[in-house]
C-alpha positions, 0 to 999 in steps of 0.5 A: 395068114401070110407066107415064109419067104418072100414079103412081097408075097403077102404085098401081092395079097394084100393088093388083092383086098385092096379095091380102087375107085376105077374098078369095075364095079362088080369087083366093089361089090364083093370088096372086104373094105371100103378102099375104093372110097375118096381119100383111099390109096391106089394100089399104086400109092400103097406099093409106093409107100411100102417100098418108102416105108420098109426100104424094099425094092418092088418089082414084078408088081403084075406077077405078086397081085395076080398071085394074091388074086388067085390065093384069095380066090382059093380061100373064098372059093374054100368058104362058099364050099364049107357054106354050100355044103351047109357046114357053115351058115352066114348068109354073108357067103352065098354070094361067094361062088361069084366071087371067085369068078370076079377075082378070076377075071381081075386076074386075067385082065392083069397078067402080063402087064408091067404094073398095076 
């Protein structure tokens, strides 16, 4: 899924996936990959490497990561739905309702600041 328009949209998503070592760790715990493990880029290093690599320029870093936060709260809350509705089964997506909670917050604690 990515979105028409503005690339650092789908930049701001995928920060959203991306969880650091310094994160809280209820944030690790719902992680969609091991991101936060040593060796791993901070969201900081993957903005600057983008940037390097597609020659953009990345700004309002704060309002893109939030952004990304809330779709993908939306799309984890849209899951947990199908799955509490018992239209989906995967046990994985029990825990899901917390998620959204956990995305939510991430969110809070980043809005209005000027950087990640």
């Amino acid at each position: 899924m990515s979105t028409a328009g503005d690339p650092l949209m789908d930049l701001g998503t995928t920060l959203a996936y991306w969880v650091e070592e310094g994160d809280s760790d209820e944030l690790k715990a719902i992680a969609f990959g091991p991101t936060w493990l040593p060796g791993s880029y901070t969201r900081r290093q993957l903005v600057d490497r983008y940037a390097e690599r597609s020659g953009r320029a990345v700004h309002d870093l704060d309002f893109y990561y939030c952004f990304g936060l809330f779709k993908v709260a939306a799309i984890v809350q849209q899951i947990y739905y199908r799955f509490h509705r018992g239209l989906t089964r995967d046990p994985r997506f029990a825990r899901l309702g917390s998620a959204v909670k956990v995305l939510a917050r991430q969110a809070s604690l980043h809005l209005g600041r000027p950087e990640l």
